[in-house]
N, C-alpha and C positions, 0 to 999 in steps of 0.2 A: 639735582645732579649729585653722585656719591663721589667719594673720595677715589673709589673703583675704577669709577667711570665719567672723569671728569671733562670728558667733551660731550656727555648727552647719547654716545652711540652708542645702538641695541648692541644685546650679546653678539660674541661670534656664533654664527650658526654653526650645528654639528655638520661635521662631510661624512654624508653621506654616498654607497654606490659608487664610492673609488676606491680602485684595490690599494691596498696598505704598500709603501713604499718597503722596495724587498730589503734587505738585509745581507748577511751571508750566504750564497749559496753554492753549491762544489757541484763543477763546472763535468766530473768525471763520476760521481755517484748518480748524479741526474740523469744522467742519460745512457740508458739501457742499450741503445742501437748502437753507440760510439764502445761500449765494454763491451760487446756483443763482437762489430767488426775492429775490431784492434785484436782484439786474443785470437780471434780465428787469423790475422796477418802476422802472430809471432810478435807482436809487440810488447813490452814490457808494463805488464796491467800496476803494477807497485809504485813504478815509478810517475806513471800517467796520475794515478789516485793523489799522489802527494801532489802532481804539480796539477792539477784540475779541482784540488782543494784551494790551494794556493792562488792562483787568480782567478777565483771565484768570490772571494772576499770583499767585503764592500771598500777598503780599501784602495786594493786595486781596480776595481773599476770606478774611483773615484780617478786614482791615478789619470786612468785612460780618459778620459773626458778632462781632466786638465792637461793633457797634452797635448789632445787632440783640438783643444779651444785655444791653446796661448800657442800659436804654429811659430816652427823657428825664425831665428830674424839672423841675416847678416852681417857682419863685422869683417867690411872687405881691409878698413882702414884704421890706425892707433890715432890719436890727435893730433901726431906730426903729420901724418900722410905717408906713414910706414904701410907697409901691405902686410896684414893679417889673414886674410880669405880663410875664415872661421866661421862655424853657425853658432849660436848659442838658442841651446833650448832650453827648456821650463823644465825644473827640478823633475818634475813627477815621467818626462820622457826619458829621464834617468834612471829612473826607479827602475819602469819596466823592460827596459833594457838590460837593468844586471838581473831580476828575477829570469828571462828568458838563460842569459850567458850563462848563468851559475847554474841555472838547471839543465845546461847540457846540449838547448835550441843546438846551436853549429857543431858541436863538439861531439855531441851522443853518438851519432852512426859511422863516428872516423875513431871510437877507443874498444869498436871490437866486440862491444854485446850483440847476443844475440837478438836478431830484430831490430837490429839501431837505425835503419832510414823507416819503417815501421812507426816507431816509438817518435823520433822525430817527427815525422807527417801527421801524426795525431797532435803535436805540440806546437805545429801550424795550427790547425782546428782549433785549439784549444785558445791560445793567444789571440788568433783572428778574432774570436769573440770579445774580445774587453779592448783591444786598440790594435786594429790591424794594423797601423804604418811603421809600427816598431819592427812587422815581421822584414821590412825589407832590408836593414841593413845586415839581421844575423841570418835571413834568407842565405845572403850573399854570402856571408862569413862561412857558411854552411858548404856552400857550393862552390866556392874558392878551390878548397882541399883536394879534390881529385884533380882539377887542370893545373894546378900546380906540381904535381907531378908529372909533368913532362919534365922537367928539368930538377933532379934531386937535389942538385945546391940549391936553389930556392926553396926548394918544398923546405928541405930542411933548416930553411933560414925562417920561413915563415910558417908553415906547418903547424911546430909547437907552439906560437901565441896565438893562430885562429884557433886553437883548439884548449886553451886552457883554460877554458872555463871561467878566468877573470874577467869583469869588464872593468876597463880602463880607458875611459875620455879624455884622458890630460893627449894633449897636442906635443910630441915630441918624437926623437926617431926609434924606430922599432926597437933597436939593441936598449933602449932603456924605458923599454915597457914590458908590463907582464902579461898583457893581455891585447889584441888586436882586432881589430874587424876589416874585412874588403869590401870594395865598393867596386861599381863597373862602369867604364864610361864607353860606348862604344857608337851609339846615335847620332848622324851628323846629319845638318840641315836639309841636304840636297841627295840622300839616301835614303835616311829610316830604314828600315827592315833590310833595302838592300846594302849590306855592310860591303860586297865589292868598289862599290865607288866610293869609301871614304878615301877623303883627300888628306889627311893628317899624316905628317911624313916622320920618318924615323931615319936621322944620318948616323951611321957608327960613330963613334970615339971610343978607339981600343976596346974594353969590355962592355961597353955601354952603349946606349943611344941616346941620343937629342931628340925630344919630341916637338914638334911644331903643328898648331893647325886649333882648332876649336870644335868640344864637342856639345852636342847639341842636348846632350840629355845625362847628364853622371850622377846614378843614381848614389846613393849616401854620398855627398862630399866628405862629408867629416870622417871618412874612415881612414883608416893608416896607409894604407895601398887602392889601388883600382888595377883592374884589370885592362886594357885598352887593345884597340888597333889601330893599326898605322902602318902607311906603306914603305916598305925596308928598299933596299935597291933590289930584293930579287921578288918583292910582291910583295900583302898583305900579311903581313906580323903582329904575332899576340907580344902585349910585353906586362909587366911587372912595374907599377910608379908608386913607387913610394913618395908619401905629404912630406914628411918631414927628411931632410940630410943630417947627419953628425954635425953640417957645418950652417943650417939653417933651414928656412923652407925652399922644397922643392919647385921650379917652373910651373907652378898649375895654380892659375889666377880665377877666382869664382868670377863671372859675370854677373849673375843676379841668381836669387832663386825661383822657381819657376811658381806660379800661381794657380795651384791645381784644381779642378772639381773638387777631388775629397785627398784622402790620404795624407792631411792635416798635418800630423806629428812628422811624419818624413819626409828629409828635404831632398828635394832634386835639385840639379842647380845644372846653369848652364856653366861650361869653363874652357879656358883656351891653356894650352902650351903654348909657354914660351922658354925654348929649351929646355923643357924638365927632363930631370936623368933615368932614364930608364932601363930597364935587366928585360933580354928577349927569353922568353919563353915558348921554348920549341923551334921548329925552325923557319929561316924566312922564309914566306912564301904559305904557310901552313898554319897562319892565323887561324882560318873557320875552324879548321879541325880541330887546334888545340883549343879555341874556346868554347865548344860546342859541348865537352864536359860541366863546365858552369852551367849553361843555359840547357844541358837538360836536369842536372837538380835542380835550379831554378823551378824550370816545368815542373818539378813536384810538388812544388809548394803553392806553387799556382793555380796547380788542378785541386789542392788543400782546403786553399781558403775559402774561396766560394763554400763550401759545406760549415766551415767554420760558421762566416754570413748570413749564410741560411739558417741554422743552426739558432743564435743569437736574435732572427725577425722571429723566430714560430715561436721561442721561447719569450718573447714582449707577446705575443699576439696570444700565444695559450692563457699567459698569467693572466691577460686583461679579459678573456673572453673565461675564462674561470671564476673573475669577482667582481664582474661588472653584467648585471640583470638590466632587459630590457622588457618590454610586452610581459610582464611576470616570469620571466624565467632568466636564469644564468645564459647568459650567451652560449658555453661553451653546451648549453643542451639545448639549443637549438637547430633544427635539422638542415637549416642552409649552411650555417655556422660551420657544422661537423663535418658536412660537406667539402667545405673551402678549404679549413685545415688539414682534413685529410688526402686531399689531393696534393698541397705543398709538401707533405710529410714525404709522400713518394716521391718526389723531385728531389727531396733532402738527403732522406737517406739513400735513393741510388747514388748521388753525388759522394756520400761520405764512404758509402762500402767501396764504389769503383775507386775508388783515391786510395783507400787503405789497402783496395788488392793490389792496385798496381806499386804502392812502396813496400809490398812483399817481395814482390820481384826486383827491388833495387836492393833487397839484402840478399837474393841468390848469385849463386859464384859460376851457374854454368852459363855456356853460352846459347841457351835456352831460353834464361829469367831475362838474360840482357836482352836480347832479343825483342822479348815480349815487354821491358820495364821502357826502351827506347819508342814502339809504337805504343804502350798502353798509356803513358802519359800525356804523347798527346791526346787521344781519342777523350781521355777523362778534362782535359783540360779545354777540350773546347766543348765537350758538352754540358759541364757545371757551370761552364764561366757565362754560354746564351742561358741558363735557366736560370741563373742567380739573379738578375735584375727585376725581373718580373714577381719572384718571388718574393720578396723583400717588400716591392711595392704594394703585393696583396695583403704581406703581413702588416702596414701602414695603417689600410686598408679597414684593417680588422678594428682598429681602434680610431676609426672616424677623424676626427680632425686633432685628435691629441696624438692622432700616428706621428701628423704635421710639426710637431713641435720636438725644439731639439733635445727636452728634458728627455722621452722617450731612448732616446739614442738609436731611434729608427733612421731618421733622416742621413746620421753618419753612415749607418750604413747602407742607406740608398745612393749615397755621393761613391762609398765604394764599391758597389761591385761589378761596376765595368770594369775595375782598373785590371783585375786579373786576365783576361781577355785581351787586354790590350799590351800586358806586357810577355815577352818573351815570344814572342808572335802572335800578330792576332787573328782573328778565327781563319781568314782566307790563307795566311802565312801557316798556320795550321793546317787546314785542311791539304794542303799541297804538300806540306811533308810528308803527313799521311801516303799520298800516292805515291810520293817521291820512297818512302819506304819501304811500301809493297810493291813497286817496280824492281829496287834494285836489292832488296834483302830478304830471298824464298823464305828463309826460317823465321821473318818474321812472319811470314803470312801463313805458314805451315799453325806457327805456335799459337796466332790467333784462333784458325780452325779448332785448333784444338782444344781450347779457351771455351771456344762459343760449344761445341761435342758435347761439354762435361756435363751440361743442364738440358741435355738432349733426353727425350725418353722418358720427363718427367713433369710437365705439361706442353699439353697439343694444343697451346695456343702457341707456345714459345716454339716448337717445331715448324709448324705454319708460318710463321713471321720469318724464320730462320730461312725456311724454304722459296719464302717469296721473297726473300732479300736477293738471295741467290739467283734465281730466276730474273730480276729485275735488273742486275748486276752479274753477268755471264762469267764480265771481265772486267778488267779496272777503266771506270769512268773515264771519258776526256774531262777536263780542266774545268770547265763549266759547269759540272755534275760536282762535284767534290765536295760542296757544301752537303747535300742531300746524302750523299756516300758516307760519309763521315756521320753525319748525324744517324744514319741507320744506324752502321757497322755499330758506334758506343752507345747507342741505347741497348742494342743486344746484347752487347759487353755486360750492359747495366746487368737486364733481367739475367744472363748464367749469374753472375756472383750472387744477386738476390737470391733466387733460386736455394743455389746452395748453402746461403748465409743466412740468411732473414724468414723469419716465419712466413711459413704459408701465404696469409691473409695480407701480406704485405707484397711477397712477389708474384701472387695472382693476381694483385690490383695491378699491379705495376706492367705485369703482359695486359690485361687486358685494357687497360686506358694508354700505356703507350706504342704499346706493336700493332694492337689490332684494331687502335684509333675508337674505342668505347668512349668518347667524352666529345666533348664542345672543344672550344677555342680558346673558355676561360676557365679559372682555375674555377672548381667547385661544382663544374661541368660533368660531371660522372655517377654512375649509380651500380647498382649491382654489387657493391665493394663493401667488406666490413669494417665500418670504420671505427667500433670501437677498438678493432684489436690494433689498427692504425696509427691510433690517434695516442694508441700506450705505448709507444715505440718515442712519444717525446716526453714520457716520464712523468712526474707529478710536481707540480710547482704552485 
């Protein structure tokens, strides 16, 4: 026995045939299809670069796994049995919360550059990759800003701190902060989606209102304001709750926090009023409509992330199938291998170009873009958000039972990516706007046509599919059909942008395994397709 090795046991053996634990890597040089569809949406390529260096860093996505693993705790109460209703998280949900704020997340597409919901919606993507739950609260902070202008005393009370770029966590009231975020609380038990029967009631006092009632879902509690409704005496009313008064906290008592699948770092919490003071917003009776601002930038970020997700599994399942050799060869040159990969790849990047077409059209000013930016999100949001789950789990898949484990950081994000789907309406709640859209709003369905035109004339698979959609669909489906409607209409959506965005050999695969049904059921199911030039669309790692 040596002094070395003074319990007797052999060397450590060398490891061999595991890829080297990654390092640094930038999140916005790596990937060619994301520089590719950003600059053709008008987004800001300098800015994406610096902030796609930025939480690419091993750093930060150390960060994000300590956030996502130490999930917020409660502090409804002080030692007296004073009421607090507080969250406290783990230093590192700190972190990535002011890297997001300072770089613009909520702020960037309300100071006026050129391509700023663009440059934002890539800043979803980018962040979804290294700890999605942070996106939710500057999601909101983000989408705050336009429904708060219904009412310009508000905006301008609250306006400049969702927007300045400071993040500032201290618990206090707005006039003595520099920086703010909003949250949303609108879900109640015996509704859900249907927000007409919330029962949460709102009685005047002079400029104000008293809120009473419990809601079932508010997401960020810890933010400085929420958004709410509540029924006023002439109907359902958006209003304005601020946490904090001049003169202490406001009526809004956490009940517990909710115990989620995934989205770890971000707290949801149930909560009741009890007469908290509230600012109407817009007028009574015109809740949905004033809040329906929020929830469709929301929607943007929603049809985002999923690509983001996606994004994050191919790039664990390339690296591991690049340094890890099985049957004498690299996985990633094996021919079932290249297969699988390459068919998620097209799942990925039609998710990621539809998402960045359509936050093109949230920075156009006619009433054209809106038009098309109102149905193009959803279409994009319900068809990334059924392809994300699947996806993920084949990229698990790729790396056998170490997919399974949480070192990976697969499994995180197998927990999330239902949650996009299910928030801000979910696929059925989607699908049914969709018609509810093209029923009552001809330009949008004009601007659609014209959308799907543009990629017309330049493959006769995409024209066939185009033509048998039409045919199969005279007129807008009944209620029943919607799913199937819906998933046509944005896969065609998909193939025009590919088309005219993406190489060839990408949007030929892409017609001919999803329009014209060249493929199996499962991923890896397809042939005829070139996957090298496929498979270079997710970069070198």
């Amino acid at each position: 026995m040596s002094q070395s090795d003074p319990y007797g046991l052999p060397p450590a053996r060398e490891v061999i045939n595991q890829p080297a634990i990654r390092q640094d890597a930038d999140l916005w040089r790596d990937d060619p299809a994301l520089q590719a569809h950003a600059v053709a949406a008008g987004a800001d390529a300098g800015h994406l670069a610096a902030y796609g260096a930025q939480m690419g860093l091993s750093e930060m996505r150390e960060a994000g796994w300590l956030a996502n693993r130490n999930k917020p705790e409660p502090e409804l109460f002080d030692t007296g049995g004073r009421r607090l209703d507080q969250v406290r998280f783990h230093p590192a949900y700190h972190q990535l919360m002011r890297a997001g704020i300072e770089a613009g997340y909520a702020a960037l597409a309300w100071e006026g550059h050129e391509g700023g919901h663009a440059t934002h919606a890539a800043m979803v993507y980018l962040t979804s990759q290294v700890e999605p739950g942070v996106c939710c609260p500057m999601t909101m902070t983000y989408a705050a800003v336009p429904a708060l202008r219904a009412d310009q005393a508000i905006f301008d009370h609250w306006g400049p701190k969702l927007t300045a770029r400071i993040y500032d966590p201290e618990a206090k009231p707005l006039d003595r902060k520099s920086g703010a975020t909003m949250g949303m609380a609108m879900t109640e038990k015996q509704g859900g989606s249907d927000l007409r029967s919330n029962s949460t009631t709102a009685t005047p006092e002079g400029d104000f209102y008293r809120l009473e009632g419990h809601k079932w879902f508010c997401s960020a509690p810890m933010s400085d304001g929420f958004l709410t409704l509540a029924q006023a005496p002439d109907g359902l009313t958006c209003f304005v709750v601020p946490r904090w008064l001049e003169g202490g906290r406001n009526g809004i008592h956490i009940q517990r926090l909710k115990d989620k699948l995934g989205n770890h770092a971000n707290a949801s919490a149930e909560i009741e009023y009890h007469g908290a003071l509230a600012q109407r917003l817009g007028d009574e009776g015109a809740g949905i409509s004033t809040i329906i601002e929020m929830v469709h930038h929301t929607r943007l970020d929603t049809a985002m992330a999923p690509a983001g997700l996606m994004r994050a599994a191919l790039d664990q399942a390339q690296y591991w199938a690049r340094h890890r050799s099985a049957f004498q060869k690299t996985l990633i040159d094996q021919p079932l291998m290249r297969a699988v990969l390459a068919d998620l790849v097209l799942d990925w990047e039609g998710a990621l170009a539809l998402g960045l077409y359509v936050a093109k059209a949230f920075d156009g000013m006619s009433e054209r873009t809106r038009a098309f930016a109102r149905l193009g999100v959803a279409l994009a949001k319900f068809l990334s958000n059924k392809l994300c789950p699947n996806l993920v789990y084949e990229a698990m898949e790729v790396l056998g039972g170490m997919g399974y484990v949480e070192d990976t950081g697969l499994p995180l994000l197998y927990r999330e990516a239902p949650l996009n789907s299910i928030w801000e309406g979910s696929g059925n709640v989607i699908c049914l706007d969709i018609l509810r859209t093209l029923r009552r709003a001809p330009l949008a369905a004009e601007v659609l046509s014209d959308e799907l035109e543009k990629a017309s004339g330049v493959n006769h698979r995409y024209d066939a599919a185009m033509k048998a959609h039409r045919q199969r669909f005279p007129e807008l489906p009944d209620d029943a059909l919607a799913r199937w409607f819906a998933e046509s209409l944005a896969t065609l959506l998909t193939a025009s942008v590919l088309i005219r965005h993406a190489p060839t050999p990408v949007s030929d695969a892409y017609v001919a395994t999803r329009l014209m049904g060249e493929r199996g059921r499962v991923a890896g199911a397809i042939s005829g397709v070139d996957f090298s030039a496929i498979l270079a669309r997710l970069g070198e790692t």
